[in-house]
N, C-alpha and C positions, 0 to 999 in steps of 0.2 A: 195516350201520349203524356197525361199529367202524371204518371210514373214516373216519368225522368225527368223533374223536377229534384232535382238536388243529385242527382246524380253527376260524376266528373266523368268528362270523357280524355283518355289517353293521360288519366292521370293531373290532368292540365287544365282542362275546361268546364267549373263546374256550372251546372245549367239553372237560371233565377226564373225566368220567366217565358212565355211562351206569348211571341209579338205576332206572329202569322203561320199560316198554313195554308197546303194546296195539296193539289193529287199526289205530286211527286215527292214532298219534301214538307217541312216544318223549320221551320226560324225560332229560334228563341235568343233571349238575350244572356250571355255568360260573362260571368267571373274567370276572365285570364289569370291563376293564382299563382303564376309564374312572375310577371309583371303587373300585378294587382291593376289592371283595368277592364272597362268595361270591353265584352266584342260582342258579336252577331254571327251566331251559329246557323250554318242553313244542313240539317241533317237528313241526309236521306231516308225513309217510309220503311219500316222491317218490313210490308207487304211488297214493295217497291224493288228493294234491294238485289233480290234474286234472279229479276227479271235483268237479262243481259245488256239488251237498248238502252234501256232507263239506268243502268247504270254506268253505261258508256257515257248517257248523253251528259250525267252527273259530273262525270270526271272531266270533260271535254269543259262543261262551263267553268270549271274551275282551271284549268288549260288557258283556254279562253281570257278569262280576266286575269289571270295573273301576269299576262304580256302586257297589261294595259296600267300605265300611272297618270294619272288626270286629277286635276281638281274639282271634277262632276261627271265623277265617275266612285261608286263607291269602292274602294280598295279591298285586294285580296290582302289579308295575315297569313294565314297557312293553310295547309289542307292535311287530312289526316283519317286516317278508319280507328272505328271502334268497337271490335265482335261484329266485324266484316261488315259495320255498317260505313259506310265513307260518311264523311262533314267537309265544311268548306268554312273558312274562319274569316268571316268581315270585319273590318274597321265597323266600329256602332252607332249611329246616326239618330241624337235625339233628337226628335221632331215629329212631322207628321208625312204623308204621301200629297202628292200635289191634288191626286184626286181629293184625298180628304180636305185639303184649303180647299176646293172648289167646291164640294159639299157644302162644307161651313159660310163660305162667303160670297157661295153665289156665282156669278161673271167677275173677273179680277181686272182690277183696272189695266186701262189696255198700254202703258209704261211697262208694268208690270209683268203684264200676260206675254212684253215682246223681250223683255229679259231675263223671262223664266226659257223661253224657246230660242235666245241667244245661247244660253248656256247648255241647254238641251242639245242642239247642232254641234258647240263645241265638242261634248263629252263625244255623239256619235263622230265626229270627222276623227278624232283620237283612233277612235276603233277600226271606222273604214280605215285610216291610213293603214293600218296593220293586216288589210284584207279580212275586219269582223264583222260582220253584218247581225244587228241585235235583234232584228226579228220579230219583236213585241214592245215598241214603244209606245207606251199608254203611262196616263199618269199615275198609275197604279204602282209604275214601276220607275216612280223619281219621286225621291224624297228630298223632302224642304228641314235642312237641318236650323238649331236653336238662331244661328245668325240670318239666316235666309236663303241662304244658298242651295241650287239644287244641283240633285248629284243622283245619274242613272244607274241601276241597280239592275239585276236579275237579268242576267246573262242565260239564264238557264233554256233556253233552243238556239242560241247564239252560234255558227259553223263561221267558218272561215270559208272565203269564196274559192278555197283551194280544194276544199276538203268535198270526197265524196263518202255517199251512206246513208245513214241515219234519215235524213229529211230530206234525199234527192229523188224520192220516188213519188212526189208531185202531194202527198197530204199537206192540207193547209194548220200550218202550226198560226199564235198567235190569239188575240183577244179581235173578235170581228168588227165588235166599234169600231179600231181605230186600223183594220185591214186595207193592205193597198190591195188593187184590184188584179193584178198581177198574183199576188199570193194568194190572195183570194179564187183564183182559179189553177191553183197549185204549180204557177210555171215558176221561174228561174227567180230567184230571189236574191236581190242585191242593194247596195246601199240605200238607191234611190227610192228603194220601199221602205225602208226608214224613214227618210225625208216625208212620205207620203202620210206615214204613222205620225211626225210629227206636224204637219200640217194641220191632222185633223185635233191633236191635243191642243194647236193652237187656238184654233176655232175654238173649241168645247171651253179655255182661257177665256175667251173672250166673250162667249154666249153663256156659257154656264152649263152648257148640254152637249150630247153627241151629236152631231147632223142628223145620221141613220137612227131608227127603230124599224122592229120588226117582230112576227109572232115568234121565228126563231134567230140563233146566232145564221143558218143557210140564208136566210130572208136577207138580214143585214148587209152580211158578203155581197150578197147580188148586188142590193142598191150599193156599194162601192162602186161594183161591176160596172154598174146601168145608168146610174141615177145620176144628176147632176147634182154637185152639193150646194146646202140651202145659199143664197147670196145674205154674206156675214154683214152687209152693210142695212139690211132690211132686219135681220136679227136684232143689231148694235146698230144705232145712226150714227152715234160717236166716232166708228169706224174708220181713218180715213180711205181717201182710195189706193192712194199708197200700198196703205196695210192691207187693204183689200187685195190689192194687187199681186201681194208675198203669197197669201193663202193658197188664190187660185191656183196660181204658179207651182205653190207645194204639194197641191192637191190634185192635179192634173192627172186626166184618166190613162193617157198615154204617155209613155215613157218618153219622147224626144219634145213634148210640152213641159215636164218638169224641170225643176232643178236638176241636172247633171250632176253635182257633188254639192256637200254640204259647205265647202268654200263660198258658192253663188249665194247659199241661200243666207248665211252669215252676214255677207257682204250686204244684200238688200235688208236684214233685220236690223243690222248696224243703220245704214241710212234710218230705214222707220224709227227708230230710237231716239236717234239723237230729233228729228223732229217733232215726236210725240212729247218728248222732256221739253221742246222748246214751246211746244204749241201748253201743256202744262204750267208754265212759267215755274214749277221746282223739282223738283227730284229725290222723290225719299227710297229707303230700303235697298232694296237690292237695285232697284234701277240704277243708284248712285253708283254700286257697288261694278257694275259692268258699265257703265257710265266711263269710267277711270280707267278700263280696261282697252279701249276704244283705241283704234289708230291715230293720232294725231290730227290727220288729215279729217278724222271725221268727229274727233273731240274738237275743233275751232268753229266747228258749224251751231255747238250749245253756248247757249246763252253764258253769260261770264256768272248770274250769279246761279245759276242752274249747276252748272262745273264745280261751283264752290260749295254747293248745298243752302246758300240762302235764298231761304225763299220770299216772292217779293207780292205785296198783292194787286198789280198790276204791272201788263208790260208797256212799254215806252211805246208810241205811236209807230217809231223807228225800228223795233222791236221786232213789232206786228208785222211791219210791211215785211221786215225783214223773216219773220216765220212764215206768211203768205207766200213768198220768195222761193222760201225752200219746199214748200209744200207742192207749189204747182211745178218745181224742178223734177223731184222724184215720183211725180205721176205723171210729169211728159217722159222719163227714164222709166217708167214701167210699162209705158203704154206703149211707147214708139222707140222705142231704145236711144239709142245714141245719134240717131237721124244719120243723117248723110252728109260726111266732111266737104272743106270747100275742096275748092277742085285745084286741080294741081297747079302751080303758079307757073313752071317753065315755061316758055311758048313750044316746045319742042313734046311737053308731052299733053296736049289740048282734050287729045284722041284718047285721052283715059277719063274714067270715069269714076268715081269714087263708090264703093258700096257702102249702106246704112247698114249697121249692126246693130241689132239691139242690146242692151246694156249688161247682160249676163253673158255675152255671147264671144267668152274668151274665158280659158282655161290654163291653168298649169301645168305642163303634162311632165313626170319625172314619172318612168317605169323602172328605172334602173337604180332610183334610192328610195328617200323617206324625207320626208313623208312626200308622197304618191303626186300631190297639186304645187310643187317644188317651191312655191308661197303665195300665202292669201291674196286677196286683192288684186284676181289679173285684170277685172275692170277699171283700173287705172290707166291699163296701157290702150283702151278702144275708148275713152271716153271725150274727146275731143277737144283736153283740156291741155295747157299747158305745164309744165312741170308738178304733172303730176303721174311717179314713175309707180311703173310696177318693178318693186326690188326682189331679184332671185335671195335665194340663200345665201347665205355667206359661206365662203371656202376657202379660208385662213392661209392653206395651200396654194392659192389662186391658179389650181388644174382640175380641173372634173374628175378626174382617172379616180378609180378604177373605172367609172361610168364613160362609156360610149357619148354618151351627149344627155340633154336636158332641154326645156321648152317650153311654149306656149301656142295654144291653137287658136284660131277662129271658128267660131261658128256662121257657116253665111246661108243658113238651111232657108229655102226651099232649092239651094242651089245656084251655083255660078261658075260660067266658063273665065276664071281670073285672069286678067294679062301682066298685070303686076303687084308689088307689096312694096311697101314705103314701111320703114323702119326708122323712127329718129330716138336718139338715143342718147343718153348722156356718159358714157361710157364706150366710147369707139374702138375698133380694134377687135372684137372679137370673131371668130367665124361660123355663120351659119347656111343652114339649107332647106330649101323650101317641100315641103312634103302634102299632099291634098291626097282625099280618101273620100267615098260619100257613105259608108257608115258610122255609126259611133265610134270613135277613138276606143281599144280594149287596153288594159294599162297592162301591156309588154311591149317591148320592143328587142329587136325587130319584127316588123307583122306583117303579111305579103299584101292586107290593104290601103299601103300607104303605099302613094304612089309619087317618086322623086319628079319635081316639077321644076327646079331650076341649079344652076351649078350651085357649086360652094363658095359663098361672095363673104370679105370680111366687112362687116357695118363700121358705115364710117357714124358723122355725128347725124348726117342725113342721107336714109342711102333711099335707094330707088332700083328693088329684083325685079326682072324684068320673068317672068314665069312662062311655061311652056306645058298646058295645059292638052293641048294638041285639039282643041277646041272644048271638048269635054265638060261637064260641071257636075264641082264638086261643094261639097255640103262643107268639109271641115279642109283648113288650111293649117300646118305646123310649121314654124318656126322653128327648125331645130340647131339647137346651141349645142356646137363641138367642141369650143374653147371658150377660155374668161378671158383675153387678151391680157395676160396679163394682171386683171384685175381680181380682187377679192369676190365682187360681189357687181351685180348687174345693173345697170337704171333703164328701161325702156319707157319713154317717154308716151310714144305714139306709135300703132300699128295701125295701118290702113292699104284696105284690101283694094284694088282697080279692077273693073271688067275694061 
């Protein structure tokens, strides 16, 4: 491979150094002599090339990430063959891989460790939105560039959940460390095995290690399979339970205990943040840097000079209580979710009962645009808080069309025969319809397991569906929105499920 070392490819790319290598492929770093800067060549193997798969799956990653623009996500330049060898042209990233910071420094502080796996979810929810599913997220494959920032890289077994072929005949692709146990026994592979991949990069953040060893990469997989993972708080005592709480959650053996999309898990890494910076009392590095990044709603819960970056060396008594506060908020929100609202006030509706959802247990559901979770933060709308909305997209047009409708579900799993839905809303006037199903929601619509449970009602500022379930119970409920009444953009204040 040190032959082509100074060689140019397509006339354009002459090649300085050789940064990595793998089975399939070699990286090096080049001279763009067109635009004199630096990139990241990933060149396909002259023993590699001939082979038809492997150069399918070559072209596909580059396919693949060129749909994709992100600020932690490493960027496609261009693609191009050279004496039938294909290349893929990166944006160049000087730095180091996360694994190598963890190498070097051990367990990363745990501020740290939750806004390196903030930005890690981001980059993947980019990709799921687009239907990519990366496949192999290990920190191998995020690099921590000169400023601090990470940014996911190597697409290269990445498909789209459209696409059949290649890796639908059940072989387990991926690095087994960081194996969801679903792939790991070669079934259906989708976002949420991402989610699982990063769960366990989080752990290994935060301990310094993988959970699993084994005599081989088979061995490892299993304990995915089989094994419960180590409890991080017996690793780390630092840990909170909080945090503890995210892992499990991300790391869960079965698919309807995880996270469902990388919005959920976003959402509860954001909470863990802003209280780990506050329980800190400052905020350096990159914390600061996704600090700023933060919803509003969840940047007034940090400290005023934490938000600032001053750091202080002690916090106020008031502080304290007030970090105590949030601390044991977002571990009764992990533990027991949202509990069970109060009960209805009318005298006429007594005979309803409120259901307790837990705190992840509301989703965005858009099949018919983009991105897929139609906007972050639908635990706003089940949290039992007052003005504090979940905001659809905005539609400048103020009409959904082309799109059939848009929405939000409930999760009310182990199941319920619903009688009604309570909608309050700050944005009245628009119209929806109530739809329940008891599998997972698949992102198309329409799908013959939703099953229409009450007419078409337009939401006033407090409305009250009264559902016709026909006794039945069902797992997920949708909200589905046909119109913006008028309006730009959506506020739903409160959803609350009644048996």
């Amino acid at each position: 491979m040190t032959t082509l070392l100074g060689t140019t490819l397509s006339g354009r790319f002459r090649l300085e150094a050789r940064i990595g290598t793998g089975g399939m492929s070699t990286v090096y770093r080049a001279l763009d002599e067109t635009l004199q800067r630096p990139v990241a060549i990933k060149l396909l193997n002259r023993e590699v090339s001939s082979d038809s798969d492997q150069l399918e799956r070559f072209r596909r990653e580059a396919r693949a990430v060129a749909q994709l623009s992100h600020p932690h996500i490493v960027g496609v330049i261009d693609t191009g063959e050279d004496e039938g060898r294909p290349y893929i042209v990166f944006e160049y990233i000087e730095g180091e891989t996360l694994k190598d910071r963890i190498r070097r420094c051990g367990r990363l502080p745990i501020s740290e460790a939750v806004a390196y796996a903030i930005e890690i979810a981001r980059a993947l929810g980019a990709a799921h939105a687009r239907h990519i599913v990366h496949r192999d997220v290990k920190p191998q494959n995020v690099l921590i560039d000169e400023e601090g920032s990470a940014k996911v890289t190597d697409f290269g077994i990445a498909r789209t959940l459209d696409e059949e072929g290649l890796t639908s005949d059940g072989r387990v692709l991926g690095t087994t460390d960081y194996v969801s146990p679903e792939q790991a026994l070669g079934h259906l592979v989708t976002g949420q095995s991402d989610l699982y991949s990063l769960g366990i990069v989080l752990f290994e953040m935060l301990t310094g290690d993988v959970p699993f060893k084994g005599d081989n990469q088979v061995a490892v997989a299993m304990k995915h399979v089989r094994e419960a993972l180590p409890d991080v708080q017996m690793v780390r005592p630092g840990v909170s339970a909080a945090l503890a709480a995210v892992v499990d959650r991300a790391t869960a053996k079965r698919l309807e205990d995880r996270y469902a999309n990388d919005a959920e898990l976003i959402a509860d890494l954001e909470d863990v943040l802003t209280i780990e910076a506050a329980r800190a009392g400052s905020a350096r590095g990159e914390v600061t840097s996704v600090l700023r990044t933060l919803p509003s709603t969840r940047q007034r819960r940090v400290p005023y000079r934490v938000r600032h970056r001053i750091v202080a060396g002690l916090l106020t008594l008031a502080g304290i209580a007030g970090v105590g506060g949030g601390v044991a908020w977002l571990i009764t929100r992990a533990h027991r979710g949202t509990g069970v609202p109060p009960p209805v006030a009318q005298p006429h509706h007594r005979s309803l009962q409120a259901v307790g959802l837990c705190q992840n247990c509301a989703q965005g559901f858009n099949p018919l645009g983009s991105p897929s979770y139609e906007a972050p933060n639908p635990g706003l709308a089940i949290d039992d808080q007052a003005n504090t909305h979940w905001l659809t997209q905005q539609y400048y047009d103020h009409k959904l069309a082309p799109k059939a409708g848009t929405g939000i579900y409930v999760n009310a799993s182990p199941g319920v025969a619903a009688r009604a839905l309570r909608i309050i809303d700050a944005t009245p006037g628009f119209p929806v319809t109530i739809y329940a199903r008891t599998n997972p929601p698949p992102l198309r619509w329409p799908d013959p397991g939703w099953v229409r449970v009450s007419a078409s009602t337009r939401v006033r500022s407090n409305t009250l569906i009264r559902l016709n379930a026909g006794g039945r119970r069902f797992n997920y409920y949708l909200v589905w929105i046909t119109g913006l009444g008028g309006h730009e953009q959506l506020a739903i204040d409160q959803i609350t499920l009644y048996r």
